[in-house]
C-alpha positions as CSV (number, residue, x, y, z in Angstrom):
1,X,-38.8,-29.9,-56.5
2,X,-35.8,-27.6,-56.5
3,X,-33.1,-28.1,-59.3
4,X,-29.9,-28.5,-58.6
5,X,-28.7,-24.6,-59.5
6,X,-30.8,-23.6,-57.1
7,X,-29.6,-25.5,-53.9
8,X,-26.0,-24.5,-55.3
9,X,-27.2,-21.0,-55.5
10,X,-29.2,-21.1,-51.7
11,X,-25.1,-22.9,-50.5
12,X,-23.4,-20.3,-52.0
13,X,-26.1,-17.8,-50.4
14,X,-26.0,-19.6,-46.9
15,X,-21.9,-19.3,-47.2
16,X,-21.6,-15.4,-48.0
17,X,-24.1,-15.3,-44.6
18,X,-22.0,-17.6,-43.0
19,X,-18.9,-15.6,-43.9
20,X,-21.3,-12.1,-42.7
21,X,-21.5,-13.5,-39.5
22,X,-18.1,-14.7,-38.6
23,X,-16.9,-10.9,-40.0
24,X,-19.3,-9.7,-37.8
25,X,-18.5,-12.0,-34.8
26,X,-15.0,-11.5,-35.2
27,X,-15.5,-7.2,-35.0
28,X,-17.7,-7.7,-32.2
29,X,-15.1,-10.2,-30.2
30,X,-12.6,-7.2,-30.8
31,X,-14.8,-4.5,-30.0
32,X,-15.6,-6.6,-26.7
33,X,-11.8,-7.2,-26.3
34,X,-10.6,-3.7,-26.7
35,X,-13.1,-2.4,-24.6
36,X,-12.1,-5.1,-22.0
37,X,-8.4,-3.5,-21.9
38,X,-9.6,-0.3,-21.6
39,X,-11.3,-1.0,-18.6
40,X,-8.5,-3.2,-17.1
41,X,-6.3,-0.2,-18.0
42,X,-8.4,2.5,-16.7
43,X,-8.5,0.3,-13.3
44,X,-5.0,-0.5,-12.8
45,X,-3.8,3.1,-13.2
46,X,-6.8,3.8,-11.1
47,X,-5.4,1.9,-8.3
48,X,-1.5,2.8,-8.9
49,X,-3.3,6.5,-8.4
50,X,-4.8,5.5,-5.5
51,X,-2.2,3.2,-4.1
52,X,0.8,6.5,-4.7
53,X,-2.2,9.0,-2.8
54,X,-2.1,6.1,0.1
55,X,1.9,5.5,0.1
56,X,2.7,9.3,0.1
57,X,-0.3,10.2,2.7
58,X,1.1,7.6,4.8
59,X,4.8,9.0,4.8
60,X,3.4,12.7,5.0
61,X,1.9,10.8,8.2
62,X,4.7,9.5,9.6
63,X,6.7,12.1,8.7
64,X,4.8,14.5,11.3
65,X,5.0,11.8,13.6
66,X,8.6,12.0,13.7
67,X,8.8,15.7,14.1
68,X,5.8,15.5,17.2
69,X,8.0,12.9,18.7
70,X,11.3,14.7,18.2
71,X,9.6,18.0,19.8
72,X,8.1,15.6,22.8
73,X,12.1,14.6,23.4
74,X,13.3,18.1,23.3
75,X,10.6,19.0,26.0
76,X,11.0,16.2,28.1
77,X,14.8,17.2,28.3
78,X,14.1,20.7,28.8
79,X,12.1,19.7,31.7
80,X,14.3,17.0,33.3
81,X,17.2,20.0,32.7
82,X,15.0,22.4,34.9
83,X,14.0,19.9,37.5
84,X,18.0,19.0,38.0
85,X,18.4,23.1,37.9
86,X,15.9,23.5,40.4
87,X,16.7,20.6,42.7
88,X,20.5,19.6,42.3
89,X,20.5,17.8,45.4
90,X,17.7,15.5,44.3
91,X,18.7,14.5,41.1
92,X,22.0,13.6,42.5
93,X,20.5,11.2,45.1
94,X,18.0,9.9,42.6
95,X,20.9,9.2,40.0
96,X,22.7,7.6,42.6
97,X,19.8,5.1,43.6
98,X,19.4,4.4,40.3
99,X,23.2,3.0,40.1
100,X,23.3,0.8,43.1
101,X,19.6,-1.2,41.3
102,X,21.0,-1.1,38.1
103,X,24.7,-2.1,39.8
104,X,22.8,-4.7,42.2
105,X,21.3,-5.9,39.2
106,X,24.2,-6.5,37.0
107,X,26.1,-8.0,39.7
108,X,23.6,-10.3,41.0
109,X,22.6,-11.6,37.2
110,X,26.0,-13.3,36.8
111,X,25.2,-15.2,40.3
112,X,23.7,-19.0,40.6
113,X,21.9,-19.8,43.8
């Protein structure tokens, strides 16, 4: 049978292993938690990367758009300028029509029957 020292000195031996393993714990729980950040960190300024590339990629987009659209309009008016050049007459009797239906239209909108 053990004496009584020596279940106080296998306590005292369980404690300072006890004490080892929550030091131990406790640096790994860091370790785990730091490199958890890190990777949270890495990610998020991953996607703000990402997210700026998509953001400025789109406006570069519609950017051009703008400009395509703004050279379509210029050409369209160049054209409809010629076609009036080249047909005077035509465009006058087409403008005309077009203000009796819009005129008809307006007049006829106020009307109940």
């Amino acid at each position: 049978m053990r004496s009584k020292s020596d279940l106080e000195a296998e306590v005292d031996a369980l404690r300072q292993q006890l004490a080892a393993l929550r030091a131990g714990t406790k640096d790994a729980a860091e370790a785990v938690t730091s490199r958890v950040k890190d990777g949270i960190d890495h990610a998020i300024d991953t996607g703000a990367g990402r997210a700026q590339a998509a953001f400025h990629a789109g406006t570069d987009q519609a950017h051009h758009l703008v400009e395509d659209a703004a050279a379509r309009a210029v050409d369209a008016e160049e054209a409809l300028v010629s076609l009036v050049r080249a047909r005077p007459l035509l465009a006058l009797g087409i403008a005309f029509a077009a203000g009796l239906v819009l005129g008809r239209a307006t007049l006829s909108g106020g009307r109940q029957q």
